[in-house]
BAMI-373826 format. One record per residue (C-alpha): residue number from 1; x, y, z; residue in three letters. Coordinates in nm, 4 decimals, always signed. Last residue first. Layout:
// residues N
ATOM  resi         X         Y         Z  resn
ATOM   NUM         X         Y         Z   ALA
...
This chain:
// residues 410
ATOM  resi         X         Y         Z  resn
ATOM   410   +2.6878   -0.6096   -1.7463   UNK
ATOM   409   +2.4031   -0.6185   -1.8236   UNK
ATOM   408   +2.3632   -0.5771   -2.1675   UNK
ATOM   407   +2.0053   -0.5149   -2.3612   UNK
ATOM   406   +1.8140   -0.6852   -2.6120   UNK
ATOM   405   +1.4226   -0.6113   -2.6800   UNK
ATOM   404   +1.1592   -0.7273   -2.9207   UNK
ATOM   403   +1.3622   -0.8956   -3.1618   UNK
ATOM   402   +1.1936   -1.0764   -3.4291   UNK
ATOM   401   +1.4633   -0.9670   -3.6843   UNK
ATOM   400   +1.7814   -0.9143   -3.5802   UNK
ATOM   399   +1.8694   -0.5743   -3.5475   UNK
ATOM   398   +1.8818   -0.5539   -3.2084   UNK
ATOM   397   +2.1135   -0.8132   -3.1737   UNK
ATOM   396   +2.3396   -0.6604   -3.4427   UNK
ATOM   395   +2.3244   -0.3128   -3.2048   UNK
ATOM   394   +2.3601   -0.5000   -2.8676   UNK
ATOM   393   +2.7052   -0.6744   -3.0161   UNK
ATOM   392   +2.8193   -0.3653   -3.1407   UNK
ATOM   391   +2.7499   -0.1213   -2.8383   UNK
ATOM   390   +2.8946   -0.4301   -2.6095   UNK
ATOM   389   +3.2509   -0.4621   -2.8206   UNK
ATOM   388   +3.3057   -0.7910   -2.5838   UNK
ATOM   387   +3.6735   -0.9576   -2.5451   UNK
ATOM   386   +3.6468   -1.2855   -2.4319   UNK
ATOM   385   +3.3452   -1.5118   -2.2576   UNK
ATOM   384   +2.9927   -1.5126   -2.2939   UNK
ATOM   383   +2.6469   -1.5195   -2.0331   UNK
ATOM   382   +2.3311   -1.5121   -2.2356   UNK
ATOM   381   +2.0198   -1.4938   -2.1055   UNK
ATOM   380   +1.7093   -1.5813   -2.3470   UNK
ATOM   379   +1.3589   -1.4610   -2.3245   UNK
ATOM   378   +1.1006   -1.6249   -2.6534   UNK
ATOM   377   +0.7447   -1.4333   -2.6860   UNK
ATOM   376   +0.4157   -1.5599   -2.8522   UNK
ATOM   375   +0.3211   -1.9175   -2.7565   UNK
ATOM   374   +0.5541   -1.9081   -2.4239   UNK
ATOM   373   +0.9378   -1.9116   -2.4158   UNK
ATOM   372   +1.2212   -2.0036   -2.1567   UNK
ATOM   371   +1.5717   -1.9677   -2.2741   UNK
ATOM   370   +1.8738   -1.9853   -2.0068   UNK
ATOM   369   +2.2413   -1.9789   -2.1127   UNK
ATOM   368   +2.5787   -2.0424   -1.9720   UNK
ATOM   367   +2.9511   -1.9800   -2.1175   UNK
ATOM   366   +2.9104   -1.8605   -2.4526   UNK
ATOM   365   +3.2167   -1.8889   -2.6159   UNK
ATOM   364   +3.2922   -1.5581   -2.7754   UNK
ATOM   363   +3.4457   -1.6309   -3.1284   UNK
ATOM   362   +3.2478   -1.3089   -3.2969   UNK
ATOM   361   +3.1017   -1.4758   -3.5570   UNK
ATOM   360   +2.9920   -1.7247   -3.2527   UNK
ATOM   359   +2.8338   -1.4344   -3.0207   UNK
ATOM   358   +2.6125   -1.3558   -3.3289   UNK
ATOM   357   +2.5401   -1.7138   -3.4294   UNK
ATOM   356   +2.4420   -1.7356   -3.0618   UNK
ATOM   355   +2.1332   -1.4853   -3.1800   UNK
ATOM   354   +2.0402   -1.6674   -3.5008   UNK
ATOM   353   +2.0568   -1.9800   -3.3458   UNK
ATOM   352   +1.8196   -1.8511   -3.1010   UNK
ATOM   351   +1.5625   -1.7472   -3.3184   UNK
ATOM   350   +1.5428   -2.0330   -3.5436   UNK
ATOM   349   +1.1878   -2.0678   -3.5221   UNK
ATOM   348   +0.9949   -1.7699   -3.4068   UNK
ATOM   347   +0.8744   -1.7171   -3.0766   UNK
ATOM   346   +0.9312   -1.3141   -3.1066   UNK
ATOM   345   +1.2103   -1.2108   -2.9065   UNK
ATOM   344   +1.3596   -1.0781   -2.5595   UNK
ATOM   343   +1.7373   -1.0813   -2.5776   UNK
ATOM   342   +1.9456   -1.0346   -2.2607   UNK
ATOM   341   +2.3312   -1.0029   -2.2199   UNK
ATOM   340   +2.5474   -1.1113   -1.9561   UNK
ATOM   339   +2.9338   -1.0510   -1.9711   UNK
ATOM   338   +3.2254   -1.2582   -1.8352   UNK
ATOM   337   +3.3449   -1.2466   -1.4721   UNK
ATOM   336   +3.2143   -1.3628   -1.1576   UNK
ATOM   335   +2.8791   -1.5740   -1.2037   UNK
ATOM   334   +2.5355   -1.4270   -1.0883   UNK
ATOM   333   +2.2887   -1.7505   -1.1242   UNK
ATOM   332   +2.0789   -1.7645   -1.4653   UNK
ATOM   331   +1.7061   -1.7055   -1.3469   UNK
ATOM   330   +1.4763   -1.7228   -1.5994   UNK
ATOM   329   +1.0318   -1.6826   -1.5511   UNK
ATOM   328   +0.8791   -1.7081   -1.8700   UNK
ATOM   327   +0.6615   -1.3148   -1.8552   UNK
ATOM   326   +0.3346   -1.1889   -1.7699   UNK
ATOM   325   +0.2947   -1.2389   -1.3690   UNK
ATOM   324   +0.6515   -1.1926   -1.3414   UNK
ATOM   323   +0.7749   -1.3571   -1.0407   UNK
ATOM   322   +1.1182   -1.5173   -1.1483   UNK
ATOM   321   +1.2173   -1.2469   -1.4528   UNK
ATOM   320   +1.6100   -1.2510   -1.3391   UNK
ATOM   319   +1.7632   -1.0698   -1.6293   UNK
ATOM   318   +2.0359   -0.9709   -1.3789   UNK
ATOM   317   +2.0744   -0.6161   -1.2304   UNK
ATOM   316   +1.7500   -0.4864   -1.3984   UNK
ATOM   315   +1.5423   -0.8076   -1.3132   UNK
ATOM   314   +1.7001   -0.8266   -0.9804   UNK
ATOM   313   +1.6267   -0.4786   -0.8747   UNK
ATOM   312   +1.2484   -0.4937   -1.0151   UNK
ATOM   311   +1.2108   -0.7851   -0.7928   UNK
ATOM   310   +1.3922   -0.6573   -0.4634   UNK
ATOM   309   +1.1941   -0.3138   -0.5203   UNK
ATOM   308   +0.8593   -0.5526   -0.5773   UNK
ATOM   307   +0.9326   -0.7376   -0.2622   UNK
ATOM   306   +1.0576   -0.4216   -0.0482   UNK
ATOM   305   +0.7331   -0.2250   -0.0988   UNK
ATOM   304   +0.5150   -0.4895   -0.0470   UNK
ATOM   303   +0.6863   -0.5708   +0.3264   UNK
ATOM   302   +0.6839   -0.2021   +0.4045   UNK
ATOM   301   +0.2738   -0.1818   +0.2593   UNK
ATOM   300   +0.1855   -0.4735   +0.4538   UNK
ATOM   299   +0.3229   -0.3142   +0.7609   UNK
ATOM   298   +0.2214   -0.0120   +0.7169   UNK
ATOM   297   -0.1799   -0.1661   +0.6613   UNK
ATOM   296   -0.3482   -0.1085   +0.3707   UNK
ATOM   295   -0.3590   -0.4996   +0.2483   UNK
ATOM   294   -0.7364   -0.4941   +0.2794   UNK
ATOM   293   -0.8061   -0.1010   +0.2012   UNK
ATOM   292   -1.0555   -0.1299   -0.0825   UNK
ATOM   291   -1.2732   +0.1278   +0.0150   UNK
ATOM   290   -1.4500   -0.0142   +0.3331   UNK
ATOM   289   -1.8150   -0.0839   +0.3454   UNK
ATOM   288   -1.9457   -0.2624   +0.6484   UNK
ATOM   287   -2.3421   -0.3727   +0.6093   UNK
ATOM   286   -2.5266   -0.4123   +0.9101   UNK
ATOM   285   -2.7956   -0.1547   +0.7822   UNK
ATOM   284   -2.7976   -0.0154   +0.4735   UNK
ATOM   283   -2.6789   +0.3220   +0.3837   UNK
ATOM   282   -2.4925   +0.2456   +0.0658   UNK
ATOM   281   -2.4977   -0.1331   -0.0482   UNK
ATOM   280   -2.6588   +0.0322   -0.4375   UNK
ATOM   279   -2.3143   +0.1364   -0.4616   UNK
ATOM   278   -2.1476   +0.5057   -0.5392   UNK
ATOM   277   -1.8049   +0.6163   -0.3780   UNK
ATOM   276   -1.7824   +1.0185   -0.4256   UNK
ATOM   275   -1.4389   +1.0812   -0.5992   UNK
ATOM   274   -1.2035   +1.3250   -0.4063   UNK
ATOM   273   -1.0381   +0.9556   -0.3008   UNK
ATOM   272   -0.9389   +0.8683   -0.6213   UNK
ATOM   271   -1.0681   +0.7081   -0.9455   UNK
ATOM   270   -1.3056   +0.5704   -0.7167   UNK
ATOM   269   -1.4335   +0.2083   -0.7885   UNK
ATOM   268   -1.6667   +0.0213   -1.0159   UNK
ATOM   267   -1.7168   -0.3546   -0.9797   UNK
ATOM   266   -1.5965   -0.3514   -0.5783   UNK
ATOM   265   -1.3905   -0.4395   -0.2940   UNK
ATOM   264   -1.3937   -0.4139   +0.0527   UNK
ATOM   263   -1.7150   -0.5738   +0.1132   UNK
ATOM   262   -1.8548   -0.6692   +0.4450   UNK
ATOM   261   -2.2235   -0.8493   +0.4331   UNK
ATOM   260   -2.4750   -0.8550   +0.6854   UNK
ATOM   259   -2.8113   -1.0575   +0.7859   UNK
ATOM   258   -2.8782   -1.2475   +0.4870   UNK
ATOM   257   -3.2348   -1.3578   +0.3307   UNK
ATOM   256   -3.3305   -1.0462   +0.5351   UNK
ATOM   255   -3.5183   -0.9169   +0.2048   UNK
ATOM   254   -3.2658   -0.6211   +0.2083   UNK
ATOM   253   -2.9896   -0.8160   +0.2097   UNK
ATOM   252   -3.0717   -1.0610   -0.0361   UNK
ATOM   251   -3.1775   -0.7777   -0.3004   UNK
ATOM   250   -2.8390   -0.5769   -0.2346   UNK
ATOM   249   -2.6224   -0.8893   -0.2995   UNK
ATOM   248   -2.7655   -0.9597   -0.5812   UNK
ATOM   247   -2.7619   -0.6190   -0.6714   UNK
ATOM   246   -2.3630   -0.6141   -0.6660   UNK
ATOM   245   -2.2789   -0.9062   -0.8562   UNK
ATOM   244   -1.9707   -1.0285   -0.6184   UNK
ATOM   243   -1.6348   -1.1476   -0.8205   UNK
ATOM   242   -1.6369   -0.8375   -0.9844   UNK
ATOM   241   -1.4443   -0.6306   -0.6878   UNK
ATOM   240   -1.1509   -0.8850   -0.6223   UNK
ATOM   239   -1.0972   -1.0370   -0.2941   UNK
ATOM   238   -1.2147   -0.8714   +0.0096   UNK
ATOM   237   -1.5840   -0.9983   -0.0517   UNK
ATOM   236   -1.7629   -1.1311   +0.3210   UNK
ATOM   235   -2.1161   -1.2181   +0.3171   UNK
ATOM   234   -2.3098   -1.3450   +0.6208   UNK
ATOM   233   -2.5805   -1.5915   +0.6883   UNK
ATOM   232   -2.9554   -1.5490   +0.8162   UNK
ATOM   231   -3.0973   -1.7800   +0.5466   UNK
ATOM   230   -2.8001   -2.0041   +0.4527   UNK
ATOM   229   -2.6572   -1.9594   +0.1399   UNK
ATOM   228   -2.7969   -2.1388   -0.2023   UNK
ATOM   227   -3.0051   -1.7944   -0.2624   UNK
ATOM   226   -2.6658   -1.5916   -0.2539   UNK
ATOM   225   -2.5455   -1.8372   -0.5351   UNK
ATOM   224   -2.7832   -1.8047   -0.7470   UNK
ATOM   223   -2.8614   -1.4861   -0.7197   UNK
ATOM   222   -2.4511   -1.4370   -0.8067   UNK
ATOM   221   -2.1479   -1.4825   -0.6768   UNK
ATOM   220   -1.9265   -1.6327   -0.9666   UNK
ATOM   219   -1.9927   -1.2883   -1.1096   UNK
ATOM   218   -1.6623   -1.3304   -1.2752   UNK
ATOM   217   -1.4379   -1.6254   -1.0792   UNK
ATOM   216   -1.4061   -1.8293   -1.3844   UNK
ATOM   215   -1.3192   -1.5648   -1.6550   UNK
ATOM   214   -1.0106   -1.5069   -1.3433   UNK
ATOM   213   -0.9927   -1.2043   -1.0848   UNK
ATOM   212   -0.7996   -1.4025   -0.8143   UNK
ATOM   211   -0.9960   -1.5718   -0.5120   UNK
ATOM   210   -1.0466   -1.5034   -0.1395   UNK
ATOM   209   -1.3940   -1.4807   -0.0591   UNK
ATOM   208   -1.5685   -1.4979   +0.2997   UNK
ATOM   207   -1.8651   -1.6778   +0.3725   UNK
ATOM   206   -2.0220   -1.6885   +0.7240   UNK
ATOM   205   -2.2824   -1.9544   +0.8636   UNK
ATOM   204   -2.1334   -2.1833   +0.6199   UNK
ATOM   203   -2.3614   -2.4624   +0.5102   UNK
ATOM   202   -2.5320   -2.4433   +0.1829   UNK
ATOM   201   -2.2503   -2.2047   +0.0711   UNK
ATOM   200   -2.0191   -2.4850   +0.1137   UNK
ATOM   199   -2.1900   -2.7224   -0.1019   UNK
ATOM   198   -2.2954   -2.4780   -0.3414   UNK
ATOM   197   -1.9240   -2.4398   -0.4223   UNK
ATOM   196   -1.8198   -2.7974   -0.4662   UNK
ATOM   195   -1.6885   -3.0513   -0.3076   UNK
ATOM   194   -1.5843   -2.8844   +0.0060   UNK
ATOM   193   -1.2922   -2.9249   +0.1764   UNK
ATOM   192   -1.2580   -2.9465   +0.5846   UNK
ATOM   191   -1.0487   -2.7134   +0.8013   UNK
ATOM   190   -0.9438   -2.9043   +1.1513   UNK
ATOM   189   -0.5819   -2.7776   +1.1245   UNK
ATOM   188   -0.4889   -2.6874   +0.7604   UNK
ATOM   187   -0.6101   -2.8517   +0.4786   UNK
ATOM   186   -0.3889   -2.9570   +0.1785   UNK
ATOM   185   -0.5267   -2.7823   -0.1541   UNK
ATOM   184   -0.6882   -2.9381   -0.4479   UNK
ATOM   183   -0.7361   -2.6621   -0.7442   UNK
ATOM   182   -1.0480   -2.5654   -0.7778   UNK
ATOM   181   -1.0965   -2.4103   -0.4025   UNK
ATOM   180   -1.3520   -2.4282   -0.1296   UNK
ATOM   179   -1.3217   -2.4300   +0.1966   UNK
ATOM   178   -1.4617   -2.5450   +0.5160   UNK
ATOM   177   -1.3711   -2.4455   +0.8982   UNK
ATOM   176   -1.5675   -2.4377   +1.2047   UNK
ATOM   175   -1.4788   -2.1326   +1.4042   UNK
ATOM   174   -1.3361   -2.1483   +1.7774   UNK
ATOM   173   -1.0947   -1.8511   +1.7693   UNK
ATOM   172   -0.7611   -2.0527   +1.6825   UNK
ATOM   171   -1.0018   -2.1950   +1.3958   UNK
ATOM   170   -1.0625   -1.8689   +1.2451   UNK
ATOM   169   -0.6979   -1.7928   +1.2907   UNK
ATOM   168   -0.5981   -2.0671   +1.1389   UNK
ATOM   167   -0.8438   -2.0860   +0.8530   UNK
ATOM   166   -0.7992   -1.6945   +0.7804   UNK
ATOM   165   -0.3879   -1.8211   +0.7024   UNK
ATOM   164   -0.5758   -2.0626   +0.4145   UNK
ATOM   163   -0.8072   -1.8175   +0.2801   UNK
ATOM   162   -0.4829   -1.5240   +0.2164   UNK
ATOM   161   -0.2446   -1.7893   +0.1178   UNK
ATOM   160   -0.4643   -1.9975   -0.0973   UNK
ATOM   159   -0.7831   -2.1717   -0.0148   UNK
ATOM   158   -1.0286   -1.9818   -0.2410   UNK
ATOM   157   -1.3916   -1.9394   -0.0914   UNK
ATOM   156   -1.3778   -1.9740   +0.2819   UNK
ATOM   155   -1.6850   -2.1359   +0.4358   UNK
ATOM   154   -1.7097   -2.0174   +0.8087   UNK
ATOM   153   -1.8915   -2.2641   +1.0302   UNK
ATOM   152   -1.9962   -2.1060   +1.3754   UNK
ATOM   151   -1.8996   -2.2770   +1.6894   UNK
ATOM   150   -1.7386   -1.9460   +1.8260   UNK
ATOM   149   -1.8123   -1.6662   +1.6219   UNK
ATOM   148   -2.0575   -1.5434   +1.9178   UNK
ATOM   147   -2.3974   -1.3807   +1.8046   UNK
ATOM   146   -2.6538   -1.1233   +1.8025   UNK
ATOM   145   -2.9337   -1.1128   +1.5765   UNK
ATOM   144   -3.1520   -1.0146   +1.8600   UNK
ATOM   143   -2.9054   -0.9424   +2.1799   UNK
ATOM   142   -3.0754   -0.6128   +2.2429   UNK
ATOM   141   -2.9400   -0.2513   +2.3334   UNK
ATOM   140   -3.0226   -0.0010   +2.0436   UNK
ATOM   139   -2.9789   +0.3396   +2.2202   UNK
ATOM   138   -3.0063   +0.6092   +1.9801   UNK
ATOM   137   -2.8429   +0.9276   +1.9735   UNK
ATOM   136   -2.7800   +0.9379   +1.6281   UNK
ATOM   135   -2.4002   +0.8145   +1.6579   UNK
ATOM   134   -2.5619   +0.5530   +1.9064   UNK
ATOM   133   -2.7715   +0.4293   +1.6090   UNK
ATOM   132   -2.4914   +0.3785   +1.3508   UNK
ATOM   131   -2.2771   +0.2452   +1.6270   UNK
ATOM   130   -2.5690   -0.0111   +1.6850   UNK
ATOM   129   -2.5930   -0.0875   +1.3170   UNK
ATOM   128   -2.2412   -0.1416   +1.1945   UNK
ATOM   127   -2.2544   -0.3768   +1.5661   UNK
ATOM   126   -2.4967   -0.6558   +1.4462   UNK
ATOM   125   -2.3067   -0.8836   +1.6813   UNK
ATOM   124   -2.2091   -1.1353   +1.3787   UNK
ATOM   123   -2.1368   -0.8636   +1.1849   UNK
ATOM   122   -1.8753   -0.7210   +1.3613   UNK
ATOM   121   -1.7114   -0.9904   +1.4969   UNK
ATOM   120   -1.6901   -1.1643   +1.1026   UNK
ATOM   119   -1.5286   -0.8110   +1.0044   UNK
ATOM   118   -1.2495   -0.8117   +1.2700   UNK
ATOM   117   -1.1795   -1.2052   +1.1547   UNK
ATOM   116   -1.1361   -1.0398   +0.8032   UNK
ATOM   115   -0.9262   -0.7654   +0.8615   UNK
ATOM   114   -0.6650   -1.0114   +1.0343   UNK
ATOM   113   -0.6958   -1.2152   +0.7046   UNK
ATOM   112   -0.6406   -0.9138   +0.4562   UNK
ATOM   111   -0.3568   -0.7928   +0.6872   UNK
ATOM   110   -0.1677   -1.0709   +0.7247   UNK
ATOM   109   -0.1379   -1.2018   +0.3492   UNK
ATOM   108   -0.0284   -0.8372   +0.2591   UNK
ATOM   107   +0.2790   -0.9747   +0.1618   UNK
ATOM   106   +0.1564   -1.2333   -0.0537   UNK
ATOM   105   +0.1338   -1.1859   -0.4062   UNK
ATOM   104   +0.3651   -0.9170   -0.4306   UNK
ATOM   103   +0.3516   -0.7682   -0.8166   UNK
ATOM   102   +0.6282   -0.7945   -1.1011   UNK
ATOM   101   +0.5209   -0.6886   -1.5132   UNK
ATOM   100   +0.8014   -0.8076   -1.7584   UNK
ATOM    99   +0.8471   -0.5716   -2.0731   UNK
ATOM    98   +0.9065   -0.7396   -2.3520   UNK
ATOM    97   +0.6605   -0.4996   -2.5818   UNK
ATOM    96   +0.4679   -0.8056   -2.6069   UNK
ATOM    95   +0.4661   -0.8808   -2.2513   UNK
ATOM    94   +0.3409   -0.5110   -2.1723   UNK
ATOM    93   +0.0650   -0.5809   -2.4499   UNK
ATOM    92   -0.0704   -0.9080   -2.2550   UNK
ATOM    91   -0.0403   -0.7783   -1.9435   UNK
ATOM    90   -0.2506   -0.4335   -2.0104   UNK
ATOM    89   -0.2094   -0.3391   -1.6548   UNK
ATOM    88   -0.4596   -0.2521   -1.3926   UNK
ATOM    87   -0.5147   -0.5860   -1.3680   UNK
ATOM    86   -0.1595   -0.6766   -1.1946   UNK
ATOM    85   -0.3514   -0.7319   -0.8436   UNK
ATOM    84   -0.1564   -0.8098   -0.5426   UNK
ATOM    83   -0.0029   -0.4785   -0.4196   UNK
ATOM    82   +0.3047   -0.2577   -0.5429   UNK
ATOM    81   +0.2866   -0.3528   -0.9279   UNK
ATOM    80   +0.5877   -0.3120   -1.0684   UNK
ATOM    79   +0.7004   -0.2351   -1.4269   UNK
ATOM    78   +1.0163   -0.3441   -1.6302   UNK
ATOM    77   +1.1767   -0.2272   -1.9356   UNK
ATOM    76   +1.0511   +0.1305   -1.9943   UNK
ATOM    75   +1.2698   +0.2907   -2.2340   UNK
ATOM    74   +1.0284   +0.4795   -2.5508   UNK
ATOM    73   +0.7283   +0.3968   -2.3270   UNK
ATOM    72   +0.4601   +0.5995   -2.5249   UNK
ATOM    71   +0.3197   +0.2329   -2.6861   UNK
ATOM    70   +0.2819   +0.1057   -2.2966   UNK
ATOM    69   +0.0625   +0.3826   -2.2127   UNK
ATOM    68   -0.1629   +0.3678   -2.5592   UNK
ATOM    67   -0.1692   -0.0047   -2.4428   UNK
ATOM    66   -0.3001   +0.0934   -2.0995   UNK
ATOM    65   -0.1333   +0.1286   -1.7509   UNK
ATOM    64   -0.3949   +0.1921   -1.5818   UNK
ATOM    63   -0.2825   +0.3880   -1.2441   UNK
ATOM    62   -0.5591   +0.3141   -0.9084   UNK
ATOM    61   -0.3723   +0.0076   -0.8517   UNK
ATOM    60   -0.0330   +0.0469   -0.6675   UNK
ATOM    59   +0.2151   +0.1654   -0.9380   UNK
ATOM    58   +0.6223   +0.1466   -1.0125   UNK
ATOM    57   +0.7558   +0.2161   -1.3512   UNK
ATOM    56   +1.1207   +0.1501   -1.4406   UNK
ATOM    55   +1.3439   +0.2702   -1.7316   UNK
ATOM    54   +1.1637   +0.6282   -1.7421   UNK
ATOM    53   +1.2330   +0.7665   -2.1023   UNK
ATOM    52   +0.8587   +0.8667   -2.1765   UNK
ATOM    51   +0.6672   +0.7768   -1.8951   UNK
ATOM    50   +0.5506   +1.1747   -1.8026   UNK
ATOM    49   +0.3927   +1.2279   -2.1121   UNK
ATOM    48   +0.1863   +0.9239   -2.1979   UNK
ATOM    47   +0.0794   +0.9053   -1.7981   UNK
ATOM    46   -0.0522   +1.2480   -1.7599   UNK
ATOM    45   -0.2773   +1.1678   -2.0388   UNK
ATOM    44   -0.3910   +0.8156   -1.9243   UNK
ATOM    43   -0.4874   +0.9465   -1.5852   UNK
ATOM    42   -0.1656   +0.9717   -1.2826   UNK
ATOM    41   -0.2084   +0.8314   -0.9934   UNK
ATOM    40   -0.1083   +0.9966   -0.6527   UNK
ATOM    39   +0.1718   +1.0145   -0.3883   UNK
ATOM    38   +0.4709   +1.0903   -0.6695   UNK
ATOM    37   +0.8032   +0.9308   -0.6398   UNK
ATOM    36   +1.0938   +1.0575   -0.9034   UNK
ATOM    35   +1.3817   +0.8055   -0.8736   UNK
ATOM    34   +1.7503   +0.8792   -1.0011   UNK
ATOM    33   +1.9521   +0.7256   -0.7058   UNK
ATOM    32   +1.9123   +0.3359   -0.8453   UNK
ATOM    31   +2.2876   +0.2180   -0.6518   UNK
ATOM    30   +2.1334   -0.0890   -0.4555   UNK
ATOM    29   +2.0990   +0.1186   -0.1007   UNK
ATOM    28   +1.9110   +0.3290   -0.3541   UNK
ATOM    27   +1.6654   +0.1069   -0.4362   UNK
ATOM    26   +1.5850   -0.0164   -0.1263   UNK
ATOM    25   +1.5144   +0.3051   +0.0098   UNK
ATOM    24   +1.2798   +0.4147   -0.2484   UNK
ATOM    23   +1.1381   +0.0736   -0.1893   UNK
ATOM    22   +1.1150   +0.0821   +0.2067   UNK
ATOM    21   +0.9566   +0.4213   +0.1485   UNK
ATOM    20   +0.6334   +0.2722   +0.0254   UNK
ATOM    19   +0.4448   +0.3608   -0.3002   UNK
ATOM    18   +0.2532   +0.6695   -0.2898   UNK
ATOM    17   +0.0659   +0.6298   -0.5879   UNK
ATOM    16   +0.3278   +0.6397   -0.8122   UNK
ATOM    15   +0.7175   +0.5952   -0.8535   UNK
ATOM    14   +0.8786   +0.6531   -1.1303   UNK
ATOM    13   +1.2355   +0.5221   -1.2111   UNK
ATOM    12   +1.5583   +0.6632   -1.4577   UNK
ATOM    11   +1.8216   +0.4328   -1.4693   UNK
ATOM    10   +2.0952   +0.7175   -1.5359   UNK
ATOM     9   +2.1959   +0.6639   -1.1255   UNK
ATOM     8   +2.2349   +0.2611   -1.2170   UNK
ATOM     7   +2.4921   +0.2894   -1.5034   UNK
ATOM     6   +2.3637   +0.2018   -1.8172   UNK
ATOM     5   +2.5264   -0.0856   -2.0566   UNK
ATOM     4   +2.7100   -0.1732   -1.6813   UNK
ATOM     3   +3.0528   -0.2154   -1.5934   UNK
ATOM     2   +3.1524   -0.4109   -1.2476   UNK
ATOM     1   +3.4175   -0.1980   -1.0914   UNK
């Protein structure tokens, strides 16, 4: 039997927020039996007490995990991030503690788009209004403001996996399609790039956002930029809550400048859902609000919940940090026999001769190694051969100075 520096049912892990089955089951088809899963967040508070010697955390993104979160972590090594966004994290002070943060980027690729194309049919045939009416008793029947989607030009802002799978379907359904993206992307089907963002928005009959929380994409919807849209067009945010400003939004809506919007996202949201949602878009007409529910399907939350488990599984099992949104991304390949042991370090020089010096006092022969670093932190996997005192070795690693974290794997 493979011998571990902990064995997997002492690895303790805590699960928030409701996070899938599929994980919980994953990790325990793996060996990881000691898991606590909770269906809610936790606040700061809650947080500082109950993290204290949990080995793995795993959160959706109502929980913050903040620097006075990450300093009460007396064994955390890895955290998970069951959605797309990692901003609920403090990256920057969960990398310094070594702690590697993992998220799923696209499994709720799907559901976002498919949401989306829903949206578009709704606006475009005014019906947020009409069911409003009917639910009052009133019968709104007119074809005013009423349209097909077919032959309509939707300008998708961000062309990654979410924008770019909305371009096929859009297409499939007899949309025009132009995007927008900094970084050049390879069109799909018939879709056509734009050179620049006022370009599309001058043009697009619908707009629909798809971009990552950045400096660059802050406000990048603004007066602006809902003035250089088409008079009668639609707005469509399921991307990342500040990327819209609000009021803007609001103003052009109200003055008919646009006919509808759909936003899933926003600046401020809900701690939780006992919390009363609170947006100047409230109670306007042809406007779809929904609270941040673009990947909240069961099928995008199964598929989340087994990426991040398989992540978080890999890291623990191997030192494999591929994925990490915070962290050098390693990956040594499994070998039979030997020993594996992981060092996470300031990016000092020297470092690394000062940790094989350890194996080499020792006559070990290292037998493969991996070191990645960035402008702050250094990760290193060490595989050795011959006779290993593991408590030893991990306590002169650890007291190396500049080491963040070391830890046998096995």
């Amino acid at each position: 039997m493979t011998k571990h520096s902990l064995s997997k049912d002492k690895i303790r892990i805590l699960l928030l927020e409701g996070v899938h089955e599929n994980a919980i089951r994953e990790f325990k088809e793996r060996g990881y039996t000691n898991i606590e899963a909770l269906p809610h967040a936790l606040d700061e508070g809650q947080l500082i007490e109950k993290i204290q010697g949990v080995h793995m955390l795993g959160i959706r993104s109502r929980s913050r995990i903040t620097d006075k979160v990450l300093a009460a972590a007396n064994r955390l090594f890895c955290i998970g991030c069951f959605c797309i966004g990692t901003n609920q994290v403090s990256l920057d002070a969960a990398r310094r503690a070594g702690v590697p943060v993992f998220n799923a980027p696209y499994s709720n690729t799907r559901s976002v788009a498919e949401l989306v194309i829903g949206e578009i049919v709704m606006l475009l045939r005014g019906i947020p209004e009409k069911s409003r009416q009917a639910h009052a008793g009133k019968w709104l029947k007119t074809a005013k403001d009423a349209f097909e989607l077919r032959g309509k030009t939707l300008g998708i802002v961000g062309y990654g996996h979410i924008g770019s799978q909305l371009s096929v379907i859009a297409e499939a359904m007899g949309m025009h399609v132009r995007f927008y993206d900094i970084e050049k992307k390879l069109a799909i089907g018939n879709a056509r790039p734009a050179a620049n963002l006022e370009g599309l928005l001058n043009v697009s009959d619908v707009v629909s956002l798809h971009v990552p929380a950045t400096a660059h994409t802050k406000n990048m919807i603004g007066e602006r930029e809902v003035r250089a849209m088409k008079k009668g067009s639609y707005l469509i945010n399921a991307s990342r809550g500040n990327v819209v400003v609000i009021e803007a939004l609001a103003k052009a809506l109200s003055e008919k400048h646009l006919l509808g919007a759909a936003i899933d996202v926003f600046p401020v949201e809900p701690a939780g859902n006992a919390d009363e949602f609170m947006s100047p878009l409230r109670g306007m007409p042809n406007v779809i609000l929904t609270p941040h529910i673009g990947g909240s399907t069961h099928e995008a939350q199964a598929n989340i919940g087994l990426e991040v488990a398989e992540k978080l599984i890999k890291y623990s099992d191997n030192g494999s940090t591929v994925g990490a949104v915070n962290f050098v991304e390693v990956s040594l390949p499994v070998k039979a026999g030997g020993t594996r042991f992981l060092h996470i370090h300031a990016n000092v020089p020297g470092m690394l001769r000062r940790v094989n010096d350890v194996f080499s006092s020792r006559q070990l022969n290292i037998s493969a190694q991996y070191l990645q670093t960035d402008a702050e932190v250094g990760y290193v996997v060490v595989d050795v051969d011959g006779d290993v005192d593991e408590a030893e070795l991990i306590a002169e690693l650890q007291g190396l100075e500049g080491t963040i974290r070391a830890r046998f794997l096995y």
